[in-house]
C-alpha positions in Angstrom: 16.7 41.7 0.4 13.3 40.6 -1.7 11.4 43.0 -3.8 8.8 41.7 -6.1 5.4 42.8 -7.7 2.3 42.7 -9.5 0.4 40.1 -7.1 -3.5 39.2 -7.0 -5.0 36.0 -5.4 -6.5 33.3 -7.2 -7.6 29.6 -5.6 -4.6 27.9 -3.3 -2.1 30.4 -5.1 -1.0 33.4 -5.0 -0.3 34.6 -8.6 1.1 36.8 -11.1 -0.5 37.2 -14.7 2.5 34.4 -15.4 0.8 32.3 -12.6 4.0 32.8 -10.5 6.0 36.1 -8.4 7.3 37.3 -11.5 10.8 38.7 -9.8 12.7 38.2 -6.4 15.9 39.4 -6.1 19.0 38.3 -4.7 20.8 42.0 -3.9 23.5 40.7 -1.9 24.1 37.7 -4.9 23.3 39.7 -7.7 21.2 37.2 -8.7 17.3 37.4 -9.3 14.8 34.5 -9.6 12.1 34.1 -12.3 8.6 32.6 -11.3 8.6 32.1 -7.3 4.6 30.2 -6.7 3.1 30.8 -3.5 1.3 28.5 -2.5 -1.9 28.2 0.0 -3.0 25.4 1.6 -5.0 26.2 4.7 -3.7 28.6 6.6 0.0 27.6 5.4 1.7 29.4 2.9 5.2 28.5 1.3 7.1 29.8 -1.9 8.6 27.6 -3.9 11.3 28.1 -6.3 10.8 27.5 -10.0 10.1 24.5 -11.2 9.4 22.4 -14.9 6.6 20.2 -15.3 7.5 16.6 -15.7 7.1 15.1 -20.2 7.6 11.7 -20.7 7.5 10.8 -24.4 6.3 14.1 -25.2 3.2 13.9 -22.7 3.1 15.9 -19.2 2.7 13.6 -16.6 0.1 13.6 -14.1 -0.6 12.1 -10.6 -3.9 10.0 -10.0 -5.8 13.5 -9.5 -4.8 15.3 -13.0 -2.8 17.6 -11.5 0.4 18.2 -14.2 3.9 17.0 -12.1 7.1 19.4 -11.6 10.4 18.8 -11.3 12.8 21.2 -8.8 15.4 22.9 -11.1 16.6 24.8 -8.3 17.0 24.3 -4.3 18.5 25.5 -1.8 21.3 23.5 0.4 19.6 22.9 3.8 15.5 23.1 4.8 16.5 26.4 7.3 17.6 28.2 4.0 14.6 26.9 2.0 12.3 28.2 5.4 13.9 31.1 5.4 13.6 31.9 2.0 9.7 31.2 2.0 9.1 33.3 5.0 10.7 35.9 3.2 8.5 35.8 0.0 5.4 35.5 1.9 6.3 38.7 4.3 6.9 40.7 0.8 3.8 39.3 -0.8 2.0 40.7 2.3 4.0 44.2 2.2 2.9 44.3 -1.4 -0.4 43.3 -1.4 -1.6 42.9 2.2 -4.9 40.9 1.4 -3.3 39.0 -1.1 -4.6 35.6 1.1 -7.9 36.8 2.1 -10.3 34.8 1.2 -12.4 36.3 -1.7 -15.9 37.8 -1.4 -18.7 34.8 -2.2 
């Protein structure tokens, strides 16, 4: 169902050169989705489906820490689908790249 590629670790994220999965696809839907993050926090991991940082008057905002803002322009219809669809990304990530959240050498 999910085939994607070209994965290396770097800080909470898994990433791509493009800083994101570069390619899932969708065989049963035909469909196929651009720049899936995964993200790390811990020992949780979740992938999240693309997203656009947040301009007001031509400035990207920024919470209290620095970090830019998104906004979803996708999601799926129910939190089991959006679950489901993380689980899956994360099991290909570690099909593709089994160390890919390993912790690197200090």
């Amino acid at each position: 169902m999910l085939a994607t590629a070209h994965v290396s670790i770097s800080g909470r994220c898994v990433v791509t050169p493009s800083s994101a999965l570069r390619r899932s696809r969708f065989r049963e839907l035909r469909l196929e989705v651009r720049d899936v993050a995964v993200h790390r926090k811990g020992a949780a991991r979740r992938a999240q489906l693309p997203a656009k940082p947040q301009v007001r008057d031509g400035a990207l905002v920024k919470d209290d820490a620095g970090r830019v803002q998104y906004v979803h322009i996708m999601d799926f219809d129910s939190r089991d689908v959006c679950d489901a669809f993380s689980r899956a990304v994360i099991a290909a990530v570690i099909r593709f790249a089994p160390d890919a959240f390993q912790e690197a050498a200090a």
